[in-house]
ROSE-4610 file (N, C-alpha, C; in Angstrom, 1 decimal, always signed):
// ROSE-4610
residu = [X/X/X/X/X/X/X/X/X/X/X/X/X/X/X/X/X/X/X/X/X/X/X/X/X/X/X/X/X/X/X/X/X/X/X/X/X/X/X/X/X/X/X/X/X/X/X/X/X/X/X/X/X/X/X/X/X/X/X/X/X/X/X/X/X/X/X/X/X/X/X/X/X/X/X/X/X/X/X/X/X/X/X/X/X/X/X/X/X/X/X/X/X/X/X/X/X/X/X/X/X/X/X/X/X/X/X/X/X/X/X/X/X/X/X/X/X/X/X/X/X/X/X/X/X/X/X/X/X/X/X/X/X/X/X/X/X/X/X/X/X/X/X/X/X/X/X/X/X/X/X/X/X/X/X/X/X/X/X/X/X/X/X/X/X/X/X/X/X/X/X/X/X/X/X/X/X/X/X/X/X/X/X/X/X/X/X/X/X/X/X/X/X/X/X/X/X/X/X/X/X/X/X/X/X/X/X/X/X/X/X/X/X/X/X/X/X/X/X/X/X/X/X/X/X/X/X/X/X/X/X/X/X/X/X/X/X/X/X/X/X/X/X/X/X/X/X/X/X/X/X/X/X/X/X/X/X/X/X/X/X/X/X/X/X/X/X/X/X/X/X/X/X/X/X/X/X/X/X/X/X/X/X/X/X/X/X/X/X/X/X/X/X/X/X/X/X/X/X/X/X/X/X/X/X/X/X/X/X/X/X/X/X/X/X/X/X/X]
num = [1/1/1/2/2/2/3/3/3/4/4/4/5/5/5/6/6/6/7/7/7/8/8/8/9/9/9/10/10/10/11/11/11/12/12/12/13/13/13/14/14/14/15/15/15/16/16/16/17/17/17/18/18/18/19/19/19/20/20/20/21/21/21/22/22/22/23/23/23/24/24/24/25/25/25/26/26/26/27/27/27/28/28/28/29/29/29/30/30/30/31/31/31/32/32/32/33/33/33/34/34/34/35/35/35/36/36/36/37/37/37/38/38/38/39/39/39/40/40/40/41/41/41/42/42/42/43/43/43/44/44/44/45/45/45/46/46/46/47/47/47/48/48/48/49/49/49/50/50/50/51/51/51/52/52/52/53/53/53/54/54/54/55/55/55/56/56/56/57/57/57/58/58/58/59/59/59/60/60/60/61/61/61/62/62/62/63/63/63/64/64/64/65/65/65/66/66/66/67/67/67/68/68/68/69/69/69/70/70/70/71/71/71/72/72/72/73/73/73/74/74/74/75/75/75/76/76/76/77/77/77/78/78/78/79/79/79/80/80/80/81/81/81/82/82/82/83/83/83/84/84/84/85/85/85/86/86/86/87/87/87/88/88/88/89/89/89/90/90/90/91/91/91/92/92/92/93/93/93/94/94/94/95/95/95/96/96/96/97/97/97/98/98/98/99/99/99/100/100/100/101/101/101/102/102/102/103/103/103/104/104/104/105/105/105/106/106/106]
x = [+142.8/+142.0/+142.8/+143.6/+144.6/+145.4/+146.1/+147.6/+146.9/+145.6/+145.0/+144.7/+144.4/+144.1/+145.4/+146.4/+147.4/+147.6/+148.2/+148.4/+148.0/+146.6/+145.9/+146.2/+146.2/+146.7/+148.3/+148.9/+150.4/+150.0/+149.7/+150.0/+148.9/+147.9/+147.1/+148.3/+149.1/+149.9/+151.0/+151.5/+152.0/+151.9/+151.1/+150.6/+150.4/+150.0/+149.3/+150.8/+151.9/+153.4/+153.3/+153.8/+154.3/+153.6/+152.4/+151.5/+151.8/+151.9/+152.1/+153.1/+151.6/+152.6/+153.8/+155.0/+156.5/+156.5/+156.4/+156.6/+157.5/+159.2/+160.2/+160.7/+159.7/+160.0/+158.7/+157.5/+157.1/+157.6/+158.5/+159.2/+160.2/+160.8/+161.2/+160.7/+159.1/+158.4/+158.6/+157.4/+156.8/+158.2/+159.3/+160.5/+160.7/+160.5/+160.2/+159.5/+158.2/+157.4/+156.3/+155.9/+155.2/+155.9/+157.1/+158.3/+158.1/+158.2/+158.7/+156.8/+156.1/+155.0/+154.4/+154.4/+154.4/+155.5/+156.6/+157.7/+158.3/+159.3/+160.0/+158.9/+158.4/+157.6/+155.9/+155.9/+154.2/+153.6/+154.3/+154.3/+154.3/+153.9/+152.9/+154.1/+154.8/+155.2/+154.9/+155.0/+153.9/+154.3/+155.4/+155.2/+154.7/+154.3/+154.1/+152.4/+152.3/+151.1/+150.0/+150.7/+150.8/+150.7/+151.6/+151.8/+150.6/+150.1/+148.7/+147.3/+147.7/+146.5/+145.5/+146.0/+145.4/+146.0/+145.2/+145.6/+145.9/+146.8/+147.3/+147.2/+146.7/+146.4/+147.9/+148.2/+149.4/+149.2/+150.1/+150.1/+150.0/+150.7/+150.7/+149.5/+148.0/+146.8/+146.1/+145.2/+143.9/+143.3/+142.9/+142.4/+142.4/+144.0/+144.2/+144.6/+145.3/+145.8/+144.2/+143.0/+141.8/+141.2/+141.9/+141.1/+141.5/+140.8/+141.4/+142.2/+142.8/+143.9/+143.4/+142.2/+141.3/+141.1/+140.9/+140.5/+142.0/+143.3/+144.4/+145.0/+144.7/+144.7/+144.2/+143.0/+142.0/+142.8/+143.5/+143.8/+145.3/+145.8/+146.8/+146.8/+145.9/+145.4/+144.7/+143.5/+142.9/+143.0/+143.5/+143.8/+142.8/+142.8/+142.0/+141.7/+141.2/+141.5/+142.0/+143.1/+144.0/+145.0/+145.3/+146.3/+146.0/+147.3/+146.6/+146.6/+146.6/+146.8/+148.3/+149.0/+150.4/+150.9/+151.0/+151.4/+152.6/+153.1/+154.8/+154.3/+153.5/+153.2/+152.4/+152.4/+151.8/+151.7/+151.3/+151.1/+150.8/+151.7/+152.2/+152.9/+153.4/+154.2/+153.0/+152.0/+150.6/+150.6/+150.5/+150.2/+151.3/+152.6/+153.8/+153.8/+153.0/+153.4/+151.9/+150.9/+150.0/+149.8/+151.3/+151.9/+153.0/+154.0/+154.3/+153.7/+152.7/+151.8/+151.1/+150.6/+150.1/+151.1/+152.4/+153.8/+154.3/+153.4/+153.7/+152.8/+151.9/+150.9/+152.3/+151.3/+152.3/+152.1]
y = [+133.5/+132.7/+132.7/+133.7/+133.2/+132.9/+132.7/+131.7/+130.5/+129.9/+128.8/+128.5/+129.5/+129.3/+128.9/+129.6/+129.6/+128.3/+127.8/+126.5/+125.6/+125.1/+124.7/+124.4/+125.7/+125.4/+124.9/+125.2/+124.4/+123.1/+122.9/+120.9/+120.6/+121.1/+120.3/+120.1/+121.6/+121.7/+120.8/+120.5/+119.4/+118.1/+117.8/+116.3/+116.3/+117.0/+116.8/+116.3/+117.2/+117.2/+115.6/+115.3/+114.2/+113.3/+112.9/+111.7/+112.0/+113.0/+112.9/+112.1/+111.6/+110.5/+110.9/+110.1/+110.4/+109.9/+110.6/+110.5/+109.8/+110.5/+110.0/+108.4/+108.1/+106.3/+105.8/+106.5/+106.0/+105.6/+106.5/+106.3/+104.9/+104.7/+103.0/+102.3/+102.5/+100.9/+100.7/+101.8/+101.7/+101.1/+101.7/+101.2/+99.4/+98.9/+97.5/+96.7/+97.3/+96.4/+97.0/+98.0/+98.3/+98.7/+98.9/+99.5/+98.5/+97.3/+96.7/+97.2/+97.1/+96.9/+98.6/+99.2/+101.1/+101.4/+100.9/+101.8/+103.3/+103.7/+104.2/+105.7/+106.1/+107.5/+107.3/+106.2/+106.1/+105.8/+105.6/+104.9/+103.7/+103.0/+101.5/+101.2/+99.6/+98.8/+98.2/+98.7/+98.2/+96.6/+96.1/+94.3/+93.8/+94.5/+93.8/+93.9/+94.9/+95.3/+94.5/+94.4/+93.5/+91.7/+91.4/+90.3/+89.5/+90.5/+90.6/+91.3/+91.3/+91.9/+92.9/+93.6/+95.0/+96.1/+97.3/+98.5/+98.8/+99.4/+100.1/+101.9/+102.4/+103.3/+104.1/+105.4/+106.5/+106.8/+106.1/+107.0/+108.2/+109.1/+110.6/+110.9/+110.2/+110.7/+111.4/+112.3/+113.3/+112.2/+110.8/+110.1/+109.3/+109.1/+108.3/+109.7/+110.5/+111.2/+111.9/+112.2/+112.1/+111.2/+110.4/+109.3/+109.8/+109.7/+109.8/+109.0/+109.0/+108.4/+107.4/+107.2/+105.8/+105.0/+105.1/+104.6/+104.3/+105.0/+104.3/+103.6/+103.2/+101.9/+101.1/+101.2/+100.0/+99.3/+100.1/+99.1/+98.4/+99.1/+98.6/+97.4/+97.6/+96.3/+95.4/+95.5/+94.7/+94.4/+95.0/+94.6/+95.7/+95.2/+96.0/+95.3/+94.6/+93.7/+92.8/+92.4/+91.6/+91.9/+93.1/+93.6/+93.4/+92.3/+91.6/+92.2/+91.9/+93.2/+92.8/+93.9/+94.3/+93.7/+92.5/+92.0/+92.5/+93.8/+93.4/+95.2/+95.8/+97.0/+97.0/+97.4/+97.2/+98.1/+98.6/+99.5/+100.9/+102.1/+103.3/+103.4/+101.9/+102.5/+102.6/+101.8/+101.8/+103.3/+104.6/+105.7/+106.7/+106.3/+106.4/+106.3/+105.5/+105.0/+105.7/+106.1/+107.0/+108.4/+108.8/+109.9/+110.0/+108.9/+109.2/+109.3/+108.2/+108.4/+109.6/+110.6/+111.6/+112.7/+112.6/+113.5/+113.5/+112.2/+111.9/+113.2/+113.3/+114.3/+115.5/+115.3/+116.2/+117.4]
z = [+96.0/+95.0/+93.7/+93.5/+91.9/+92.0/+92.9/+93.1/+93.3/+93.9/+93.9/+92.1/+91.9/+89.8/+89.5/+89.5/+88.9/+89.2/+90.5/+91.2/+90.0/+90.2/+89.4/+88.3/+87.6/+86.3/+85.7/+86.5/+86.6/+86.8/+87.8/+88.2/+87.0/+86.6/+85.0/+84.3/+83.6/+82.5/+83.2/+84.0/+84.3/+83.9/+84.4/+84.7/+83.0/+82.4/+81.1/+80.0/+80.1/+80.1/+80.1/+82.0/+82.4/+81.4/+81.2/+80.7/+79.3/+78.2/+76.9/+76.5/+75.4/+74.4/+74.1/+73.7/+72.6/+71.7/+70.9/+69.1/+69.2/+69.4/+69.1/+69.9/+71.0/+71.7/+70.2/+69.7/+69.2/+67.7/+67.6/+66.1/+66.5/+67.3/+67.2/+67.5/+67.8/+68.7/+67.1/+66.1/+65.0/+64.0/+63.9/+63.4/+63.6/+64.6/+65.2/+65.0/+64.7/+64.3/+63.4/+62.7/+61.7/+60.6/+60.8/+59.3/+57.9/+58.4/+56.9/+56.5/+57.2/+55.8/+55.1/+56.4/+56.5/+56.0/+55.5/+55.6/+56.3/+56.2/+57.0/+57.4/+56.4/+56.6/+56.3/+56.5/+56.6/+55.3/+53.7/+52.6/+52.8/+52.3/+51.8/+51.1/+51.9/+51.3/+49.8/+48.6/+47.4/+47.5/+48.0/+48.0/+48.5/+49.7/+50.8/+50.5/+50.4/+49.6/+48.4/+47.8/+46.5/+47.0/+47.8/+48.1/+49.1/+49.8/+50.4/+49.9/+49.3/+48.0/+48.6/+49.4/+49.8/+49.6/+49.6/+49.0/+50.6/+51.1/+52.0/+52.3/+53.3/+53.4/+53.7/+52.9/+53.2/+54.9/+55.3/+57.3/+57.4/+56.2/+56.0/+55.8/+54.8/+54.6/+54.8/+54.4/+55.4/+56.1/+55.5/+55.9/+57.7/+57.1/+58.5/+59.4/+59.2/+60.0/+60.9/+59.8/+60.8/+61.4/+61.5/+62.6/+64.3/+65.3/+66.4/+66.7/+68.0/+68.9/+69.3/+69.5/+70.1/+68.7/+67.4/+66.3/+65.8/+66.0/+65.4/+66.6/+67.9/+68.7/+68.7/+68.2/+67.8/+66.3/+65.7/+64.4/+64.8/+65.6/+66.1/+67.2/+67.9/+69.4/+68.5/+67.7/+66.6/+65.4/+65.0/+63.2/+62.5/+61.3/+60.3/+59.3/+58.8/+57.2/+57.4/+56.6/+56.7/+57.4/+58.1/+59.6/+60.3/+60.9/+62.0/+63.4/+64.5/+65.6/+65.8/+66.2/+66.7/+68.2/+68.0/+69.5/+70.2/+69.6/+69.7/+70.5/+70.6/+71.1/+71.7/+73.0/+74.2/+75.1/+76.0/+77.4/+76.4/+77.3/+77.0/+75.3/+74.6/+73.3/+72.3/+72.5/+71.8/+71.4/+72.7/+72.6/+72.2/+72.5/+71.6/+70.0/+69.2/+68.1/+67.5/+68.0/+67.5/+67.7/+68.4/+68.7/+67.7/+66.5/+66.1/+64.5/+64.5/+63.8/+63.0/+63.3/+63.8/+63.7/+63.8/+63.4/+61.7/+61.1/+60.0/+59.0/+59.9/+59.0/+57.8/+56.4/+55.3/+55.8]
């Protein structure tokens, strides 16, 4: 019965392994196509900013950084405001880029 536990508990910690998001694939989807307006560390373009006349949330924030994984997909698949959704991230990098997201934390 505990080599069946143990068992168990390997192929979870496995599988859980294999399926985890990557920060670092998600650090160049996000370099590709959220950088110019996020810039490079999760600071607010202020022109871009400015130029669309919204206040931009710090990626680093208490704010965004507590949002879950499902709530920073949704702004990324949908928009938010005047952000429009992200066509250019798709499948697995979705969960990549709210994996690197999430690494921004100060």
């Amino acid at each position: 019965m505990r080599n069946i536990l143990i068992l168990t508990t390997l192929i979870t910690t496995a599988a859980a392994v294999a399926f985890a998001a990557d920060a670092k694939a998600g650090q160049a989807s996000y370099d590709k196509s959220c950088k110019s307006c996020h810039g490079t560390d999760g600071t607010p373009n202020p022109a871009i900013a400015k130029m669309m006349k919204v206040e931009m949330k710090d990626l680093k924030s208490a704010e965004v950084q507590g949002m879950s994984n499902d709530d920073i997909k949704k702004v990324i698949t949908e928009g938010k405001g005047k952000m429009k959704p992200v066509k250019t991230v798709t499948g697995s990098a979705i969960d990549d880029v709210v994996a690197y997201v999430h690494s921004l934390k100060k």
